[in-house]
N, C-alpha and C positions, 0 to 999 in steps of 0.2 A: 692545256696548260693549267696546271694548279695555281689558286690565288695567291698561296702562302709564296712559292717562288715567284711569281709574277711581281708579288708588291717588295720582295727584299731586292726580285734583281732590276727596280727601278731605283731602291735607294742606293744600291750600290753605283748605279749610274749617278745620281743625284751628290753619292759621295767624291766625285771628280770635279763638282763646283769649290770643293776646299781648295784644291790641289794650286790656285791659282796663286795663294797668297806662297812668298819668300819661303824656303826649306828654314831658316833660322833666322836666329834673335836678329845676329848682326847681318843678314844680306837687307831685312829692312831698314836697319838702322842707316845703311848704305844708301841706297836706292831712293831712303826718301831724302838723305840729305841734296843727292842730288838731283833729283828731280825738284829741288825748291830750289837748286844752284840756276838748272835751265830755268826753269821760269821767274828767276828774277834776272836771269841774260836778258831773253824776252822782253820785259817790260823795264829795265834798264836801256837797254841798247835798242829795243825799235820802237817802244811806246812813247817812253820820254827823250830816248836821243841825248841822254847826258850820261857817254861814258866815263868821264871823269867821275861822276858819283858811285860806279861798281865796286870800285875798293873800299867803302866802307858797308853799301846798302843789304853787298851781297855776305858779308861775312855778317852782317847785323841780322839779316835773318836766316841764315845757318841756326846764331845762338838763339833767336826766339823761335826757332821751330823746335829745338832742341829742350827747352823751357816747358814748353807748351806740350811736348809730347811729355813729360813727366809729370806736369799739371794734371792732364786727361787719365794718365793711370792710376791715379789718386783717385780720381773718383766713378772708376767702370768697375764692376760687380770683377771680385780677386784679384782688382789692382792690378791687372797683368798689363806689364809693361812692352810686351812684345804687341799687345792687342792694337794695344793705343799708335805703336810704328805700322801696324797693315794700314790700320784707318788713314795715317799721316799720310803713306805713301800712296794710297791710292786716288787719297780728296783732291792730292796736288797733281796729281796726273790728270784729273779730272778736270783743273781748272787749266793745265798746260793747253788739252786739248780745248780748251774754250778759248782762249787767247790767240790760237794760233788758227782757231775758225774766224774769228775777228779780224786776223790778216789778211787772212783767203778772202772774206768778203769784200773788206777793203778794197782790194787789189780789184778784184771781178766788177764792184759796184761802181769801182774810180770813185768813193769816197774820203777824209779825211779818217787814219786811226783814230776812233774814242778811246778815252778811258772807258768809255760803258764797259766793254768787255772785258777789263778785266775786275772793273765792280761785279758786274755777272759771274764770272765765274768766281769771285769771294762767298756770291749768294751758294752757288749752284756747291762751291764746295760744304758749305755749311751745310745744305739741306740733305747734303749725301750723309754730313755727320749726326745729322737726327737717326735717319734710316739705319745707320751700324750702330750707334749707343742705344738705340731701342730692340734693333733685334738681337744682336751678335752677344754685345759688349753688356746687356743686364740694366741699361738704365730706365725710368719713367720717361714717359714723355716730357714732361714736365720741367727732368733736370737736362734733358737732352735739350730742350729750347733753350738753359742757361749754359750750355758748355756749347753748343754747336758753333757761336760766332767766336768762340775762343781762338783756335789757331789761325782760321781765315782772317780774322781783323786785325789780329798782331801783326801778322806777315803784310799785311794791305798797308797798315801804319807805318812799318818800317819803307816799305818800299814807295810808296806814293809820297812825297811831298806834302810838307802842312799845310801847306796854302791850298791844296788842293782836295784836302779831305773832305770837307763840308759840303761843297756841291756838289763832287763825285758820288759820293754816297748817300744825302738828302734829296736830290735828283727823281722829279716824281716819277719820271717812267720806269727811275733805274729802281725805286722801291718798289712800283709798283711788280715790276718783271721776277725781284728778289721775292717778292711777297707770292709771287704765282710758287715758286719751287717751294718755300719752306711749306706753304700750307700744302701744296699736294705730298711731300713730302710727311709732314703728317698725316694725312690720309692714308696716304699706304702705309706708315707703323702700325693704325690701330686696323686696317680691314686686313693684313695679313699677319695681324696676331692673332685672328678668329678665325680665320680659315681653316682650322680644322675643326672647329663647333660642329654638334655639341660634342664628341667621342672624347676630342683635348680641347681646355678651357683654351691653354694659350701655346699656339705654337712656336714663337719665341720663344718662353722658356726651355719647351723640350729641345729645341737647335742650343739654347746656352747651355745646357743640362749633358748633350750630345760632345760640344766644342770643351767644357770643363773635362771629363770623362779622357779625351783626344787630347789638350793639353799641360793638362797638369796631373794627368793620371790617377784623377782623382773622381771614381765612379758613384759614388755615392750620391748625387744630386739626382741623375738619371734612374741608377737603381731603387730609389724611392717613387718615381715615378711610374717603371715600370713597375714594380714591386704589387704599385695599388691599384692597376688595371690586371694582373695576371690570376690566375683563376685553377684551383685547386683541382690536384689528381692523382692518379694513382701510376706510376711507370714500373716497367719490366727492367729488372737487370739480369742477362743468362751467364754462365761461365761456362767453361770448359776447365775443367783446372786437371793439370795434370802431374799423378805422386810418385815419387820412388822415397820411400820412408827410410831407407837404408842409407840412401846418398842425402839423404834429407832436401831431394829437388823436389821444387813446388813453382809449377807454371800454371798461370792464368787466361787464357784466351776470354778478351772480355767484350759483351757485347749489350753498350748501356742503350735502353730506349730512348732517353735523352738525347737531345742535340748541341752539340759546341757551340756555342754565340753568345750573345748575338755578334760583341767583339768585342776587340781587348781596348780595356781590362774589366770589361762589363761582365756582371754575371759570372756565368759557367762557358766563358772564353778560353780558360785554361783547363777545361774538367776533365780532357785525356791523360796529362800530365798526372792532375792530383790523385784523380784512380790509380795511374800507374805507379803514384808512389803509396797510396794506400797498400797497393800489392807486393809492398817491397820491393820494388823496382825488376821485379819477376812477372811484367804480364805488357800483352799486347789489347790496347785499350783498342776494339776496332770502332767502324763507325755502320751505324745499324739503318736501316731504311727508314729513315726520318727527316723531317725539315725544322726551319727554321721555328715550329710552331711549339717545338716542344725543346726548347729554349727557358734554361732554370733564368731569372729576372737579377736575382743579385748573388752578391755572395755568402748573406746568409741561406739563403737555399741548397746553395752547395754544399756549405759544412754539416745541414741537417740531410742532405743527401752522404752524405761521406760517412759522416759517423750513424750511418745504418746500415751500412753496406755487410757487417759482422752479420747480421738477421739472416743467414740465408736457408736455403732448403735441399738436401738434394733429392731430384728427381730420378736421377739414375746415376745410375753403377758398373763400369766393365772392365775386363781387361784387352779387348779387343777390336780392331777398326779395319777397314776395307783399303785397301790403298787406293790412290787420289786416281781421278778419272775428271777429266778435262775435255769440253764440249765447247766446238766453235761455230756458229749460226752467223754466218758472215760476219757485223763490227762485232756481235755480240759474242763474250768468252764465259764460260761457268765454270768452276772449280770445284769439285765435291768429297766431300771424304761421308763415311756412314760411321758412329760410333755406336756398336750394336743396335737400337732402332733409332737412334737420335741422328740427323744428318745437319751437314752445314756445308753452305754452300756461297763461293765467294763470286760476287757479279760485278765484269768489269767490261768499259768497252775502250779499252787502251788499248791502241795509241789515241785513237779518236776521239776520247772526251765525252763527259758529260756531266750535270750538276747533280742534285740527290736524286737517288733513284726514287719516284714516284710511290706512294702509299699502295697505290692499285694493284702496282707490281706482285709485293710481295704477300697483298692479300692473297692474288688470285694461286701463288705457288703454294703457300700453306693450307689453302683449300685442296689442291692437286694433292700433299704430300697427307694432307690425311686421307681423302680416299684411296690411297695407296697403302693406311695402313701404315706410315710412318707417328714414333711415337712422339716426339718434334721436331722441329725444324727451325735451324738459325740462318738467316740470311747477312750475311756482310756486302754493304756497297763499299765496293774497294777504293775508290774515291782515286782512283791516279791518272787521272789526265784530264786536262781543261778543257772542256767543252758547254754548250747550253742546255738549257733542259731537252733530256730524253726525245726523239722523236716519236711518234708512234710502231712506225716500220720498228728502229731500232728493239724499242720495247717487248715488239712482238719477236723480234728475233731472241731477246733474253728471256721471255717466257717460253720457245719452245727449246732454247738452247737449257733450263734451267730444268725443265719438264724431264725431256730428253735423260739429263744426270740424273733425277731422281730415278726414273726407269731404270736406269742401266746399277746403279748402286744397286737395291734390288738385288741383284742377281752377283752381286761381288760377293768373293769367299772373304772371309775375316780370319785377320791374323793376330799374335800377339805385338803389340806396339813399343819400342823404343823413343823416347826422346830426350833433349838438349836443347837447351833457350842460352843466347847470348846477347849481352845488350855492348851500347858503344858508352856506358856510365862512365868508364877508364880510360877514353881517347879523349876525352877533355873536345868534342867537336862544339866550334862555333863559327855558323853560318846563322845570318837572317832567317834564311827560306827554311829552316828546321828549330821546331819546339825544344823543348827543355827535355822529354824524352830522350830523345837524340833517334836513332838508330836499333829495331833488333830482329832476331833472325831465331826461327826454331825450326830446329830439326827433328825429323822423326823417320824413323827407320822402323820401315814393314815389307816382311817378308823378304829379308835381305836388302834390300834397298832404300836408300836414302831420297828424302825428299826437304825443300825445303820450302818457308814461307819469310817473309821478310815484310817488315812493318815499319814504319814513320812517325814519329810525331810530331804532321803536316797537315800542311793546309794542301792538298793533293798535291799533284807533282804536276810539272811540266809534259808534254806531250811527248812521247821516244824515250823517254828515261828508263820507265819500266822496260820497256824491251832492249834498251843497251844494258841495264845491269845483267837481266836472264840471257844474252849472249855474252855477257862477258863470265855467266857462271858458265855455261856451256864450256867455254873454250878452257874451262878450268876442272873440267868432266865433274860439274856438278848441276842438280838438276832443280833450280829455282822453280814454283809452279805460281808463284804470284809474289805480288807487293801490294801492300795496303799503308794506307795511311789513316791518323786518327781525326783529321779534320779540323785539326785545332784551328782556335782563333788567337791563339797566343801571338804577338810581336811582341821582339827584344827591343825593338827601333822604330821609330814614327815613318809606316812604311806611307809614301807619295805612288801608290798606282791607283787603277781605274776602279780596282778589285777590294784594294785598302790590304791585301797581303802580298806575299812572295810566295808562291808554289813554288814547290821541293825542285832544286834543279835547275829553277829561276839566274840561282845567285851562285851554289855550288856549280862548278864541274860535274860532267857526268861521270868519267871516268874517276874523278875522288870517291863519288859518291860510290860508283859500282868495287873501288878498293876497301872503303868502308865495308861496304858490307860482308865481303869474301871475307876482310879480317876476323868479322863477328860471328859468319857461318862456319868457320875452323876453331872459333870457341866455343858454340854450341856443339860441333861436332865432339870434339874433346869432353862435354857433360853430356854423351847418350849413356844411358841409362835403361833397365825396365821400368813399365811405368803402368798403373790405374789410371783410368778417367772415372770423374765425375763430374755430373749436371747439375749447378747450382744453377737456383731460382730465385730472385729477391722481389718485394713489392717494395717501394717505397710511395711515402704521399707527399707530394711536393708544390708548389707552385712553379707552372708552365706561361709563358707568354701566350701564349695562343697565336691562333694568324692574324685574329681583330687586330690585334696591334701595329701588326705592320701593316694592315691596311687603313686603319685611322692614320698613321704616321704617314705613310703613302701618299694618301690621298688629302692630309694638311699639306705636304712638301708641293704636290703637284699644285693643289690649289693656289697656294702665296706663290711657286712659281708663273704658274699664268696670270695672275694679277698683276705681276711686276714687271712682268714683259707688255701688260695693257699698261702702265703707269711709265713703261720708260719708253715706249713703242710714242705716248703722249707728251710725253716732256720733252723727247726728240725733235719732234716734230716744231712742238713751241721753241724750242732755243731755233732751229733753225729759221724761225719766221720771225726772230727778236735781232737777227743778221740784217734781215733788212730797215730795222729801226734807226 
């Protein structure tokens, strides 16, 4: 297993600890009104036993939780008002569940109900709101000790009786036990802000830096961060670009070294798209054998990638290509065409899945294809089906399945070439699970026969898709020989899965998608044409994240995670034994 996928696809795990908080503004604003409705049932109707006071205690602290939650948005880092309802909703969950331990004990110990508990849980809610205004929400510690008894003691005031305030709360065991949370509760703001020392100073900010980025669509805080850890270099960009000067058709088959990410709307999340409009909306942005490492940081890197992309070179020249030859090595498929000595070659193991094809890979084929005498060689990971990283068996099966095409191209006679690109720019499609690209399909017609390719701009597909569209072109006597996707990390919408996207097919139908495309492959058929290739080459110098990054990120996330499972693994514990107080 490579580090670079190892440490993203922990964060991507890590990314399913968000998912917990309400999809919108108003299901918190819901959820915490009522949950402060139950828990003043609770200490209304079984703590103090004076139903006759619910008509006003509970609609009194409705309006001071309501108060209070606009309070705290005023002063958490962007003010965001939704922040301040998770925090709301969750402290008073936190305290329901304290109150209703206090019964349980009660009941179990045949003691009389305290108020202890639900002063404890007033503490226990505060000390949770140090914990979220220091790490999540952007505050100091500092001010987080002046706002954290803010909504806990408002709510505690309306609801407890005056007469009862001063010794419920003065109560030296009951400060003392309150005193235990807030201070451990500091403890773990500052030792898991340092958990990722030295690589990141503070890992709070990069989780607010992360949550900014993810809520307000506003990447710049992140993008500076990673910006000044990323580290200068030189990437490949190949093309295929294909001419008919006469019909004035100009097709691009693009094959950027770079990688899509890290995600949207970070960085170069959208960078298949904005190639593909660089290209005039005439090209297939594929996704090249790379990982997350070689990931542009912001979006100025992008535009100083973009407007270089005119620099190019070409390497070669022809009018002639090999028809396609397709090699199957059990999960593993190859795809190959020869463009006079230049070959490309598409690696996919769908239906079965898999993440980026490995570095290793397509060293060890570019080594094979030069001692063969090939004068280069483009590899596309087809990216269309969900699976985990590569196994070895697998690997080995697409190295001999890849080997194999290269051998057999070799020995292909070369014809003159036809083609046709259609994209889906004029069906106005909108699904989640599909980028701004949309949809496109090029055809090429060698030696009397038509073939076609079909591309995405996706975050891969779903599993079985690709092979229902190529039976649904069959049944249409057409002969699809693959689907590719660009791997975007483009979302239109704040997607809630484990993965933080939609693959292609996720959210479309198979069957829309596979009419989509037959509509696109009868508009490229309709643009075939004669046509030249050539072999552009581009360098550009960019800054790249590298993998350090996600493995410093990595390994802060994991760090503060196992601290806080030691810090709540111990706080459990102590509330449980303050039951029997």
């Amino acid at each position: 297993m490579t580090e670079s996928y190892d440490d993203v696809s922990k964060i991507h795990k890590r990314y399913s600890l968000t998912l917990v908080n309400p999809s919108s503004y108003y299901h918190s604003l819901i959820f915490s009104n009522v949950s402060a409705v139950i828990l003043s049932a609770i200490v209304v109707f079984v703590f103090l036993a004076r139903a006759d006071e619910a008509v006003f205690r509970l609609p009194a602290v409705v309006a001071i939780l309501l108060l209070t939650q606009y309070v705290d948005s005023r002063f958490i880092k962007n003010k965001e008002y939704s922040k301040s309802l998770h925090m709301s909703l969750f402290g008073n969950l936190a305290w329901i569940g304290v109150v209703i331990g206090g019964i349980i004990a009660s009941v179990v110990l045949s003691k009389d109900l305290s108020v202890f508990y639900i002063v404890e849980g007033m503490f226990i809610f505060a000390s949770f709101r140090i914990g979220i205004l220091t790490t999540t929400l952007g505050t100091t510690l500092r001010r987080a000790w002046l706002l954290c008894f803010l909504q806990p003691v408002a709510m505690y005031l309306v609801l407890i009786p005056s007469s009862m305030w001063i010794p419920s709360i003065f109560d030296p065991l009951t400060l003392a036990v309150g005193g235990v949370f807030l201070v451990t509760a500091s403890i773990w703001s500052v030792v898991t802000d340092r958990a990722g020392r030295p690589a990141i100073h503070s890992t709070h900010k990069m989780v607010q830096a992360y949550l900014a980025s993810l809520s307000k669509n506003n990447p710049s805080e992140v993008e500076s961060i990673l910006e000044s850890i990323s580290k200068d270099t030189t990437v490949l960009t190949t093309q295929i670009r294909l001419q008919n000067k006469e019909k004035n058709n100009d097709f691009r088959l693009v094959l950027p070294e770079i990688h899509p990410g890290p995600f949207h709307p970070v960085g170069g999340s959208n960078i298949p798209y904005q190639i593909y409009k660089t290209m005039n909306s005439s090209a297939m942005v594929m996704h090249s054998v790379s990982d997350h490492s070689l990931n542009l940081p912001s979006r100025k890197e992008v535009e100083n990638y973009l407007n270089s992309l005119s620099a190019n070179v070409v390497s070669n020249h022809g009018l002639v290509c090999t028809e396609p030859i397709t090699v199957q090595v059990n999960k593993s498929r190859v795809v190959g065409f020869l463009f006079e000595k230049s070959a490309i070659l598409f690696l996919s193991l769908s239906p079965h899945g898999m993440e980026d094809i490995p570095i290793y890979v397509k060293t060890e084929i570019e080594q094979f294809a030069k001692n063969r005498n090939f004068e280069r060689i483009l590899i596309v990971d087809c990216h269309n089906a969900m699976g985990e990283e590569i196994s070895e068996p697998d690997s080995g099966d697409m190295l001999k399945a890849a080997k194999s095409a290269l051998d057999t191209l070799i020995t292909k006679e070369k014809y003159p070439l036809e083609f046709g690109y259609g994209n889906s720019d004029h069906m106005n499609l909108n699904s989640p699970d599909l980028g701004l690209g949309g949809v496109g399909v090029l055809c090429l017609k060698i030696n009397g026969t038509k073939y076609f390719l079909g591309w995405a701009d996706s975050n891969n597909m779903e599993n079985g898709v690709r092979e229902y569209i190529v039976n649904y072109f069959a049944k249409n006597s057409l002969n699809l020989l693959e689907i590719c996707t660009s791997d975007t990390h483009y979302s239109a919408t704040k997607v809630r899965t484990r993965q933080g996207y939609y693959q292609f097919g996720k959210i479309a139908k198979s069957q829309d998608i596979a009419e989509w495309y037959l509509k696109v492959a009868h508009d490229a058929e309709k643009n075939l044409a004669p046509g030249s290739f050539e072999i552009l080459e581009h360098k550009a110098d960019v800054k790249i994240m590298g993998s350090t990054v996600y493995e410093d990120y990595s390994r802060a996330v994991d760090n503060s995670l196992k601290i806080t499972k030691g810090f709540a693994i111990g706080s459990f514990v102590f509330f449980i034994a303050t039951l029997f107080l």
